[in-house]
Biopython code that builds the backbone (N, CA, C, O; Angstrom):
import numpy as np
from Bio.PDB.StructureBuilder import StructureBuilder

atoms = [
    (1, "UNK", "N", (-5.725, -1.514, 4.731)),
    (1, "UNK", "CA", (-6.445, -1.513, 3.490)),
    (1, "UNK", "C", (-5.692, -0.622, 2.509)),
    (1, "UNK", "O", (-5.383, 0.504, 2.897)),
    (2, "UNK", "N", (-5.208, -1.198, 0.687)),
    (2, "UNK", "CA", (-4.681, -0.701, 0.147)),
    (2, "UNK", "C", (-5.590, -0.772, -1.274)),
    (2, "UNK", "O", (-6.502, -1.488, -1.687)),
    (3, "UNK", "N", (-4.812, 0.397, -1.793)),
    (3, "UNK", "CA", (-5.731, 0.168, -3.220)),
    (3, "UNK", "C", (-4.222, 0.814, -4.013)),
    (3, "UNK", "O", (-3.611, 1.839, -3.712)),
    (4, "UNK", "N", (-3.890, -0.255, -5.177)),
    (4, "UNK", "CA", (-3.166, 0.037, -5.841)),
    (4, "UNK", "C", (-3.514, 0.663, -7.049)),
    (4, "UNK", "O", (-4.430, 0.225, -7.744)),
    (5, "UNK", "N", (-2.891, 1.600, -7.337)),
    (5, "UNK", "CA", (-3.055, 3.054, -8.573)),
    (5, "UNK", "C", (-2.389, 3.463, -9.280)),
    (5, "UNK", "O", (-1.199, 3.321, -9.000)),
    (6, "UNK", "N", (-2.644, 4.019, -10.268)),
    (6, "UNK", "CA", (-1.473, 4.475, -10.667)),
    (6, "UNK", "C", (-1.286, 6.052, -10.574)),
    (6, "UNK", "O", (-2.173, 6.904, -10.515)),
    (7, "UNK", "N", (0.198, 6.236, -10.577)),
    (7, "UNK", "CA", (0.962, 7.102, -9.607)),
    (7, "UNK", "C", (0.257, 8.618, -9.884)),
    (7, "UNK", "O", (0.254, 9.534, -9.061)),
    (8, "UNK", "N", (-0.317, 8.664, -11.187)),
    (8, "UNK", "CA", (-0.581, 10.307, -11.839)),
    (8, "UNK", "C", (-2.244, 10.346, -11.004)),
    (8, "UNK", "O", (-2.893, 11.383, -11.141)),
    (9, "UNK", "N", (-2.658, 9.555, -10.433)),
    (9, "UNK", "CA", (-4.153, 9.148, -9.896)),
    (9, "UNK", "C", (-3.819, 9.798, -8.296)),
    (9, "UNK", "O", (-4.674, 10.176, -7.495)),
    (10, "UNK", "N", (-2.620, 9.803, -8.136)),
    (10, "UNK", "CA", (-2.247, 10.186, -5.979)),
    (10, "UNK", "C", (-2.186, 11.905, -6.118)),
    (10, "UNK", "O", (-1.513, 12.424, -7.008)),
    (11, "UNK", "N", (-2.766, 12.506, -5.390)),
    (11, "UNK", "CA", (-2.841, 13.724, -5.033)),
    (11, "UNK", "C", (-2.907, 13.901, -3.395)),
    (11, "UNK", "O", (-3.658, 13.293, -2.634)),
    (12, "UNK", "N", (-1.834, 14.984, -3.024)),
    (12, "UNK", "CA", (-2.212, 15.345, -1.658)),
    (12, "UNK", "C", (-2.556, 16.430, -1.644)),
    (12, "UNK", "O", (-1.853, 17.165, -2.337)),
    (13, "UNK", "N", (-3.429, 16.933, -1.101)),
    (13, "UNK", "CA", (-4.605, 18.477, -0.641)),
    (13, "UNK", "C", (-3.199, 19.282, 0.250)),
    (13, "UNK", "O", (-3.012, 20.498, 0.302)),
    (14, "UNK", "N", (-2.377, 18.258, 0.859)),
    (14, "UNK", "CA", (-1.507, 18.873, 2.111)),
    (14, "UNK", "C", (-0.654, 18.216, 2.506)),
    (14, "UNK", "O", (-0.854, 17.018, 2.709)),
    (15, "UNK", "N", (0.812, 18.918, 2.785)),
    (15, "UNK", "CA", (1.524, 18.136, 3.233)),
    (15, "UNK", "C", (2.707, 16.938, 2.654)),
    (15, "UNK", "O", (3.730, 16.428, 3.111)),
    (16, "UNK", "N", (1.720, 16.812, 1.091)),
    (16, "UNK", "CA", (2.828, 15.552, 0.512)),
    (16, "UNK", "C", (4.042, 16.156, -0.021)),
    (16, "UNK", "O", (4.771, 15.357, -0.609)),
    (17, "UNK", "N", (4.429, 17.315, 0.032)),
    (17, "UNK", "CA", (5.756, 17.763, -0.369)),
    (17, "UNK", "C", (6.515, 17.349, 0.525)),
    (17, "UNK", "O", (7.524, 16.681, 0.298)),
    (18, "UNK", "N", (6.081, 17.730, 1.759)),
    (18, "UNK", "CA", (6.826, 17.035, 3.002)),
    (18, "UNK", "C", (7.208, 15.723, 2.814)),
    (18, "UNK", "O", (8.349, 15.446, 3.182)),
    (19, "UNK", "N", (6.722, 15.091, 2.466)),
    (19, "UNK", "CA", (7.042, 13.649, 2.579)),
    (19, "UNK", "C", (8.297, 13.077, 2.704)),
    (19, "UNK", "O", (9.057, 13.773, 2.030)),
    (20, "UNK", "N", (9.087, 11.890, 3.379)),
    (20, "UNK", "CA", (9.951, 11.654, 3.038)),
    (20, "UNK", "C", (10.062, 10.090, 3.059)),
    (20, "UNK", "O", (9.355, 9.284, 3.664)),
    (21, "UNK", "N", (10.994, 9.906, 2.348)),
    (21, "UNK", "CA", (11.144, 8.202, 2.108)),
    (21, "UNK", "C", (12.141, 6.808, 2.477)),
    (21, "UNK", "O", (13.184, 7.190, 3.009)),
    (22, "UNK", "N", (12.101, 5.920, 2.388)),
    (22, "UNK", "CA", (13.174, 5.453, 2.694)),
    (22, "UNK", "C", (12.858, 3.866, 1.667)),
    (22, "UNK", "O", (11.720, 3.590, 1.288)),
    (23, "UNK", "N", (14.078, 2.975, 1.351)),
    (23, "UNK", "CA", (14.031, 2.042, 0.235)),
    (23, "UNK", "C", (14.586, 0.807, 1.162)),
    (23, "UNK", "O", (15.594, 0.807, 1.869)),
    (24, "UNK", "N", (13.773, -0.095, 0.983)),
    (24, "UNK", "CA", (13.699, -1.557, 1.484)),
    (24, "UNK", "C", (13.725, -3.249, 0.383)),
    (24, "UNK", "O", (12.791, -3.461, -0.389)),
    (25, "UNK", "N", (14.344, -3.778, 0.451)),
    (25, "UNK", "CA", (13.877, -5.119, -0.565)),
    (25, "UNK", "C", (13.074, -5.595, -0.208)),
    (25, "UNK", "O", (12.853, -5.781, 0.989)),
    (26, "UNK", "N", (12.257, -6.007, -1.284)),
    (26, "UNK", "CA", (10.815, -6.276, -0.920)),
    (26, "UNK", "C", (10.939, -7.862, -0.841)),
    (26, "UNK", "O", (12.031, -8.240, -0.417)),
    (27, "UNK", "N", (9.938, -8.960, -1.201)),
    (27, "UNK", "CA", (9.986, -9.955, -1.215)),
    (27, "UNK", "C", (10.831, -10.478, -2.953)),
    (27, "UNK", "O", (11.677, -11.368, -3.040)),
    (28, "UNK", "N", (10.406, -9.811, -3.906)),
    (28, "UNK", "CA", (10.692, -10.291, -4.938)),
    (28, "UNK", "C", (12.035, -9.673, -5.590)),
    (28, "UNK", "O", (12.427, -9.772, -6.753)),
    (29, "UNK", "N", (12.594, -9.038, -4.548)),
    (29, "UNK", "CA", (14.190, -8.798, -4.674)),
    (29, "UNK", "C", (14.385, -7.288, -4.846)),
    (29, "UNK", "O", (15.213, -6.480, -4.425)),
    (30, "UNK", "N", (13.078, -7.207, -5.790)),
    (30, "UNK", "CA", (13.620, -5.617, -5.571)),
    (30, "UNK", "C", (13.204, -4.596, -4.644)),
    (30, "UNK", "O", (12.611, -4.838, -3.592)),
    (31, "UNK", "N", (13.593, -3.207, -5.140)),
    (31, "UNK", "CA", (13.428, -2.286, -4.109)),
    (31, "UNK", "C", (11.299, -1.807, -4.093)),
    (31, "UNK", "O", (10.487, -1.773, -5.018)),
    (32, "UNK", "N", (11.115, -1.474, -2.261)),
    (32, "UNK", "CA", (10.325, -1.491, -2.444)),
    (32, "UNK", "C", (10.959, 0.191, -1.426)),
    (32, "UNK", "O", (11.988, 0.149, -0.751)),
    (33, "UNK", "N", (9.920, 1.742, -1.573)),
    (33, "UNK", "CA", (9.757, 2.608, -1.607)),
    (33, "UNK", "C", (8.916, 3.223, -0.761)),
    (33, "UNK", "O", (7.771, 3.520, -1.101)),
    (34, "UNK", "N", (9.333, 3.437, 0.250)),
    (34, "UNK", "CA", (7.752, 3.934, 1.495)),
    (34, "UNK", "C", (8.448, 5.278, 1.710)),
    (34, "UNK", "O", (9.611, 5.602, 1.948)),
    (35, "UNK", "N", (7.314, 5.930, 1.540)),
    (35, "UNK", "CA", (6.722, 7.190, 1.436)),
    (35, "UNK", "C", (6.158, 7.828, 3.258)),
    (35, "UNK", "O", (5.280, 7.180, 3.827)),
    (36, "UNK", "N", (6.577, 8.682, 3.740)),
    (36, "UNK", "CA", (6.229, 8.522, 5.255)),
    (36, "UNK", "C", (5.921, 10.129, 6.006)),
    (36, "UNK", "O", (6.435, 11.103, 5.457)),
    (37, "UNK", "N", (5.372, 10.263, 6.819)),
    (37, "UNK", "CA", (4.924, 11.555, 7.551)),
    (37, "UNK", "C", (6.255, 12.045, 8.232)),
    (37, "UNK", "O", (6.619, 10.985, 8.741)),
    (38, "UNK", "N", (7.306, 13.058, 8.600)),
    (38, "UNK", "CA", (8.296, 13.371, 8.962)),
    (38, "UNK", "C", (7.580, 13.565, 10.392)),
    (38, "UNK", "O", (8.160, 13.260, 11.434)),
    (39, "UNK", "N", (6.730, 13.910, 10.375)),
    (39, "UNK", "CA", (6.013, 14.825, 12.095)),
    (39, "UNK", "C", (5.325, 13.345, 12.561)),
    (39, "UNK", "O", (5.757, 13.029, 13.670)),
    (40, "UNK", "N", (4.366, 12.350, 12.009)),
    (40, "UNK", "CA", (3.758, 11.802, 12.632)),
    (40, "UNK", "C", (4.040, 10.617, 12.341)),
    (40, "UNK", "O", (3.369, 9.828, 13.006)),
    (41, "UNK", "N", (5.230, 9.805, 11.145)),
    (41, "UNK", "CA", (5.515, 9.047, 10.654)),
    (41, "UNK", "C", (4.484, 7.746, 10.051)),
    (41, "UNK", "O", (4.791, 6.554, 10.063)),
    (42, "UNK", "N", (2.901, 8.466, 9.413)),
    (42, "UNK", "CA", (2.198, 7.632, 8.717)),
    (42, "UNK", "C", (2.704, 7.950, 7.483)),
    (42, "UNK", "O", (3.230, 8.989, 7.084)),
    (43, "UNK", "N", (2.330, 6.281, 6.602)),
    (43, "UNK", "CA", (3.118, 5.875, 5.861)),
    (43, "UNK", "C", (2.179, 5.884, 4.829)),
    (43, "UNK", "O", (1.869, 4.732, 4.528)),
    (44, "UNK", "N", (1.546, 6.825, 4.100)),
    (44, "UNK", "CA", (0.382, 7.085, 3.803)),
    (44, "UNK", "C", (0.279, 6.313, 1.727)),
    (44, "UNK", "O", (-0.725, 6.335, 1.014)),
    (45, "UNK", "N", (1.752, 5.724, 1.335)),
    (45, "UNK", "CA", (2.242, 5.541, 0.439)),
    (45, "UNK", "C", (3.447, 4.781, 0.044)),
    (45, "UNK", "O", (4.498, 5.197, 0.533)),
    (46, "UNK", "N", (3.518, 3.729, -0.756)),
    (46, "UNK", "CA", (4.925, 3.004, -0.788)),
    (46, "UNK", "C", (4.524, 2.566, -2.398)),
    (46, "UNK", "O", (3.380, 2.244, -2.716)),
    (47, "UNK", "N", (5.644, 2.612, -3.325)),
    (47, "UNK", "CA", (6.238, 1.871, -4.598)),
    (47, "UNK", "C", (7.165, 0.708, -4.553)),
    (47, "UNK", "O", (8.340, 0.680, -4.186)),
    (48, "UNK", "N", (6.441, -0.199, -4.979)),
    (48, "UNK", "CA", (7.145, -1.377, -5.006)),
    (48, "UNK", "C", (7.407, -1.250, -6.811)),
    (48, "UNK", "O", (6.556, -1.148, -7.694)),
    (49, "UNK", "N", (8.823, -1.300, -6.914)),
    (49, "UNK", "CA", (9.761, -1.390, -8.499)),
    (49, "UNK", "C", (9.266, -2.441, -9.153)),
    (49, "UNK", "O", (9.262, -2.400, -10.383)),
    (50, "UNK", "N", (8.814, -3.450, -8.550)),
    (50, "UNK", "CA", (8.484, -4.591, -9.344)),
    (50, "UNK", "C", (7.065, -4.177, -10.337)),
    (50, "UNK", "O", (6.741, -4.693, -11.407)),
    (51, "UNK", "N", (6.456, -3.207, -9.669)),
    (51, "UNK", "CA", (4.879, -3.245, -10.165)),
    (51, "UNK", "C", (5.026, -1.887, -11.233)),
    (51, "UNK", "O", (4.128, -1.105, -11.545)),
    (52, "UNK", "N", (6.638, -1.879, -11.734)),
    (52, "UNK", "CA", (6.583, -0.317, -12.335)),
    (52, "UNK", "C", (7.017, 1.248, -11.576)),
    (52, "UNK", "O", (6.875, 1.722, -10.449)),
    (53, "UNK", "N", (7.415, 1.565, -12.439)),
    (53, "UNK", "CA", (7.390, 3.462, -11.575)),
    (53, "UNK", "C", (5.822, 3.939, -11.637)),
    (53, "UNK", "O", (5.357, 4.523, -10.659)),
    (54, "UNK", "N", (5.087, 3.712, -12.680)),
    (54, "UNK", "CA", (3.986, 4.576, -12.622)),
    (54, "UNK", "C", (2.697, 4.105, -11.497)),
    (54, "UNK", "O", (1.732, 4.799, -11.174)),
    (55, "UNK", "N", (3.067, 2.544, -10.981)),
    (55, "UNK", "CA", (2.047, 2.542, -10.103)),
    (55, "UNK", "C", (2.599, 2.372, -8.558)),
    (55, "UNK", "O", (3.721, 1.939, -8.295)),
    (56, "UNK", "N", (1.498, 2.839, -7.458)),
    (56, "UNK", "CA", (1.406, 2.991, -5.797)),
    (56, "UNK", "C", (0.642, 2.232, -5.313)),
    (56, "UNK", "O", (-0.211, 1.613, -5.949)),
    (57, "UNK", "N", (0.832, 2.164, -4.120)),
    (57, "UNK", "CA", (-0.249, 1.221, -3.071)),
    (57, "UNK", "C", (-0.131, 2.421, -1.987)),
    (57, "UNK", "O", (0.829, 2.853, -1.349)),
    (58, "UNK", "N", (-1.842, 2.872, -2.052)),
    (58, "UNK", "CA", (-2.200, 3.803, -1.527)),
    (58, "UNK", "C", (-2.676, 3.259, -0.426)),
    (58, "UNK", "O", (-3.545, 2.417, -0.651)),
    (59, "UNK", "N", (-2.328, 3.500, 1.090)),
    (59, "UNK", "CA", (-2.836, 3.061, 2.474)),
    (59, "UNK", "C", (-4.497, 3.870, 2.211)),
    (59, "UNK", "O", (-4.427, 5.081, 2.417)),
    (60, "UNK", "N", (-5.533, 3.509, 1.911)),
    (60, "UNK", "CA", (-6.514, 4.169, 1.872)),
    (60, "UNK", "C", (-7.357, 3.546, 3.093)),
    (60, "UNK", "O", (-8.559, 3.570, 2.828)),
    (61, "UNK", "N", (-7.140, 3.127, 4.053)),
    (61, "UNK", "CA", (-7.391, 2.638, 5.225)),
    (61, "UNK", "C", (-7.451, 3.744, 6.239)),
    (61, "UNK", "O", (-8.254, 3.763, 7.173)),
    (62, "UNK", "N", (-6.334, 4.880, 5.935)),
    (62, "UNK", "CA", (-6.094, 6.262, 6.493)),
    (62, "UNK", "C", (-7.274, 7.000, 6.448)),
    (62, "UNK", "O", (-7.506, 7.678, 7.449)),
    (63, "UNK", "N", (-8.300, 7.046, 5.277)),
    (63, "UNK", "CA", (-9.055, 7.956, 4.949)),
    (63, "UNK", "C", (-10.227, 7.276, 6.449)),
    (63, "UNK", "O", (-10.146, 6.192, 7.027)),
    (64, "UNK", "N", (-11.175, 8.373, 6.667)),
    (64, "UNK", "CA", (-12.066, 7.698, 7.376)),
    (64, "UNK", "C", (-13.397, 7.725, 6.975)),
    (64, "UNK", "O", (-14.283, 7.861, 7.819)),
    (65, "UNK", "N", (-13.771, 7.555, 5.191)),
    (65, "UNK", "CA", (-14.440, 6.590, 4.519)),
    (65, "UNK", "C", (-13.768, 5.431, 3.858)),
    (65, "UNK", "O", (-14.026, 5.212, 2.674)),
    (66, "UNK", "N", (-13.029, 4.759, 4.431)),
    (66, "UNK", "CA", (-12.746, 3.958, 3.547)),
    (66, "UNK", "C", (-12.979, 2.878, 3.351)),
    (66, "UNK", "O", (-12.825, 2.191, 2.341)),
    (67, "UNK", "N", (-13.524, 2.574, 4.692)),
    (67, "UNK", "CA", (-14.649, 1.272, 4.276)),
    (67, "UNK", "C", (-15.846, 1.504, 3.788)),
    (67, "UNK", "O", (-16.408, 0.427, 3.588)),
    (68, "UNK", "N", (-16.454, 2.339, 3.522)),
    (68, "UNK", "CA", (-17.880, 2.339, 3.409)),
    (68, "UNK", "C", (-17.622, 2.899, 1.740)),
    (68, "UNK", "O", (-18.470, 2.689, 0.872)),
    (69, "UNK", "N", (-16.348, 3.620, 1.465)),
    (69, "UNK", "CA", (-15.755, 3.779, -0.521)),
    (69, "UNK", "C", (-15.620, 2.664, -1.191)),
    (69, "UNK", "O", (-16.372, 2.276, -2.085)),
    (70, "UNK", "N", (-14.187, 1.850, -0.574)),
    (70, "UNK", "CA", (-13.845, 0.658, -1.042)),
    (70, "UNK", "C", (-14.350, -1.068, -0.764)),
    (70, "UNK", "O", (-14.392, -1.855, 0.181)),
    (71, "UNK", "N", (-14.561, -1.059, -1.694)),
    (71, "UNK", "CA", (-14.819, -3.123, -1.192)),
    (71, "UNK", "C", (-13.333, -3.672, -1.144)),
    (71, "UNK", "O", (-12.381, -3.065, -1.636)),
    (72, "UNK", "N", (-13.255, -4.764, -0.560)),
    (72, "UNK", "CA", (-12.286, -5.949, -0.604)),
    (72, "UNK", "C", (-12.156, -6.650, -1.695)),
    (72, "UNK", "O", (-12.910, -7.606, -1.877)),
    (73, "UNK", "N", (-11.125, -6.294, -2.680)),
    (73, "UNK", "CA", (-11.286, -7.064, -3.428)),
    (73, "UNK", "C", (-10.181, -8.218, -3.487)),
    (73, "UNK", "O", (-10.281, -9.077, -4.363)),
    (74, "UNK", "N", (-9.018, -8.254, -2.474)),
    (74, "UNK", "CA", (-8.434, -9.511, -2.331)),
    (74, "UNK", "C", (-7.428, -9.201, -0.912)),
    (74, "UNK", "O", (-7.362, -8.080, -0.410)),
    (75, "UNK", "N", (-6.873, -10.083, -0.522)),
    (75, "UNK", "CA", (-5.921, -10.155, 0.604)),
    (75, "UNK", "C", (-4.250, -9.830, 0.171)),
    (75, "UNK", "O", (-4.099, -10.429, -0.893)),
    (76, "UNK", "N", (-3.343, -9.354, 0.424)),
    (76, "UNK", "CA", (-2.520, -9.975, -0.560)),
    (76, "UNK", "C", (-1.123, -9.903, 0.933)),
    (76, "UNK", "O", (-1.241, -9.062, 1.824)),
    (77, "UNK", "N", (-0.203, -10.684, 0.919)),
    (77, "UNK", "CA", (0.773, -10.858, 1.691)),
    (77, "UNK", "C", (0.119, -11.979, 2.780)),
    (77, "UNK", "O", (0.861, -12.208, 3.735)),
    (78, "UNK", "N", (-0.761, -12.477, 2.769)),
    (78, "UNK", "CA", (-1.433, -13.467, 3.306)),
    (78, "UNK", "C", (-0.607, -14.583, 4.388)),
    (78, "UNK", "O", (-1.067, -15.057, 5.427)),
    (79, "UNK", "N", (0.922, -14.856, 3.705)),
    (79, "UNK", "CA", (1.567, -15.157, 4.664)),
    (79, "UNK", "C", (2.020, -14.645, 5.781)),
    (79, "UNK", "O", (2.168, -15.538, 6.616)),
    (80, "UNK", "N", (2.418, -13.199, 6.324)),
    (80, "UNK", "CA", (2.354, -12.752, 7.606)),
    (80, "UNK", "C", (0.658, -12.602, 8.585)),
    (80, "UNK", "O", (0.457, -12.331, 9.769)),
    (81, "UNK", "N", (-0.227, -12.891, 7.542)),
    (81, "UNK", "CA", (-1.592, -13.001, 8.271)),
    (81, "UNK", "C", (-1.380, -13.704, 9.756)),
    (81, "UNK", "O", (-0.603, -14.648, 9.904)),
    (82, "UNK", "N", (-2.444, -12.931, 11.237)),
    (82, "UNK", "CA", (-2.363, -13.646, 12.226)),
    (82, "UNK", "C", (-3.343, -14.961, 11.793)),
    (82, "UNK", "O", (-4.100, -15.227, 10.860)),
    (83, "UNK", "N", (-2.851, -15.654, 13.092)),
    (83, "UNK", "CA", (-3.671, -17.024, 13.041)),
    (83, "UNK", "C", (-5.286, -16.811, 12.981)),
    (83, "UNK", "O", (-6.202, -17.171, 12.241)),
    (84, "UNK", "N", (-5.176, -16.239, 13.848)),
    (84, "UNK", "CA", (-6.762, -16.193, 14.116)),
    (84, "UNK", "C", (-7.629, -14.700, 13.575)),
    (84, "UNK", "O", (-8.752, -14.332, 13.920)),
    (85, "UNK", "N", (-6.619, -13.998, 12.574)),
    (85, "UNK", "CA", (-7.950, -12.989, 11.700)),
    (85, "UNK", "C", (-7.998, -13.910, 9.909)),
    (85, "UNK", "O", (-7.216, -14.302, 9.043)),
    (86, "UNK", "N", (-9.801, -13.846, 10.263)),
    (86, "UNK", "CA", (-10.919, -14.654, 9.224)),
    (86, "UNK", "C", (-10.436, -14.133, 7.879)),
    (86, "UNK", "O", (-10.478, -12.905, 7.956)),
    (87, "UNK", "N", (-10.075, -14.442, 6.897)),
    (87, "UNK", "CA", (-10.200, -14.603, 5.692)),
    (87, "UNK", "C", (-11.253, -13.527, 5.052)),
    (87, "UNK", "O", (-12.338, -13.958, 5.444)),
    (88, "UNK", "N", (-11.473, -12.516, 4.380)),
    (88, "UNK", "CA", (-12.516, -11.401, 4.206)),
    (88, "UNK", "C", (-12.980, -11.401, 2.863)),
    (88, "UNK", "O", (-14.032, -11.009, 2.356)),
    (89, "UNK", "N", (-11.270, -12.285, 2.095)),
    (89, "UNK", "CA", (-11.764, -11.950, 0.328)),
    (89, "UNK", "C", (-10.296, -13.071, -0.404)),
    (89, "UNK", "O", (-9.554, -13.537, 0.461)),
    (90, "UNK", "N", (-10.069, -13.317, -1.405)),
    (90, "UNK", "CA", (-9.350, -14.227, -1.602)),
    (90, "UNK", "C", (-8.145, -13.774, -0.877)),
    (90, "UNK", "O", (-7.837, -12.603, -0.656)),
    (91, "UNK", "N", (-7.420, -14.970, -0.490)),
    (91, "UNK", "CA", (-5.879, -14.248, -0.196)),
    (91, "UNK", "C", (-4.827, -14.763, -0.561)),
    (91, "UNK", "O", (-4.865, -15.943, -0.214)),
    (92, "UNK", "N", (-3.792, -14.508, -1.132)),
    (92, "UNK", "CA", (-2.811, -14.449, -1.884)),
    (92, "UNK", "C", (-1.308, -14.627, -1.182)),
    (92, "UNK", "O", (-0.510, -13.763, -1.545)),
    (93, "UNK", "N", (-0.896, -15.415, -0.421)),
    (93, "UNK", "CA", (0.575, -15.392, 0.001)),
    (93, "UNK", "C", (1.647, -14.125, -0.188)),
    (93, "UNK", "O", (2.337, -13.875, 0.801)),
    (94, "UNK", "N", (1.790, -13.524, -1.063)),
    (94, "UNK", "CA", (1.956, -12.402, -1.819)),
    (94, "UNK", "C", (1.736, -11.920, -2.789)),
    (94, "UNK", "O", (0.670, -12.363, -3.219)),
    (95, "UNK", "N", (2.160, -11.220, -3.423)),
    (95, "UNK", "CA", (1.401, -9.849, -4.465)),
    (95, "UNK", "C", (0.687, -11.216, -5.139)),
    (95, "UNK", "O", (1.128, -12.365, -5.122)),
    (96, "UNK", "N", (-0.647, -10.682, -5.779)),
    (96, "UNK", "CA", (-1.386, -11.423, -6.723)),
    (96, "UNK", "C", (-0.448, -11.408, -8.115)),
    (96, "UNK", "O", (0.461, -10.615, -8.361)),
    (97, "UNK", "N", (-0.975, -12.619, -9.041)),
    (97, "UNK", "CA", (-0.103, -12.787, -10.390)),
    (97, "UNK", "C", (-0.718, -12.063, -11.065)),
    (97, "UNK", "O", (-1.891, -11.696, -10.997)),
    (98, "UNK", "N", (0.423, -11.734, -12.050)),
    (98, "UNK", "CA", (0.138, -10.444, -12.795)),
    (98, "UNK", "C", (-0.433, -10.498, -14.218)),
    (98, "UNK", "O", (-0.667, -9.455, -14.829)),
]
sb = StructureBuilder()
sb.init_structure("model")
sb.init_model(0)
sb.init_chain("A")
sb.init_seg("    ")
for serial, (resi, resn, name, xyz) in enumerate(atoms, 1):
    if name == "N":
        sb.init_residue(resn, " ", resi, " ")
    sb.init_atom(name, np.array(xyz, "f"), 0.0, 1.0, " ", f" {name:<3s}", serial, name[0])
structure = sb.get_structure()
């Protein structure tokens, strides 16, 4: 579960100085940016270039309210979906259009 934000909206209480990163091509060519735990390697954060510098896709799945904070408001990468997990909210092959 992700909720995309923008970047001045991410605060860490602890720890996010630590952070360290590494840069991948994403689907739409460019670079995509994951953000990662050095000690426990959760990935608590990643920038995809396409969506801008100022916005993140915050793993808020980590938190343990985060279902009962956030609703579903869409699927998105829908093509690596398994066969058999149900559909929850629209889903999108990749990133939704902008």
């Amino acid at each position: 579960m992700n909720q995309i934000v923008p970047k001045s909206s991410l605060n860490f209480t602890k720890g996010g100085d630590a952070l360290k990163h590494y840069t991948y091509q994403g689907d739409s060519g460019k670079d995509v940016n994951c953000y990662y735990c050095p000690n426990c390697t959760t990935h608590p954060y990643h920038q995809q270039t396409v969506m801008g510098p100022d916005t993140v896709i915050v793993r808020t799945g980590l938190l343990p309210e985060a279902r009962k904070k956030f609703e579903v408001g869409a699927e998105i990468f829908g093509k690596d979906k398994m066969s058999w997990e149900k559909e929850i909210a629209t889903t999108f092959d990749v990133l939704p259009p902008s």
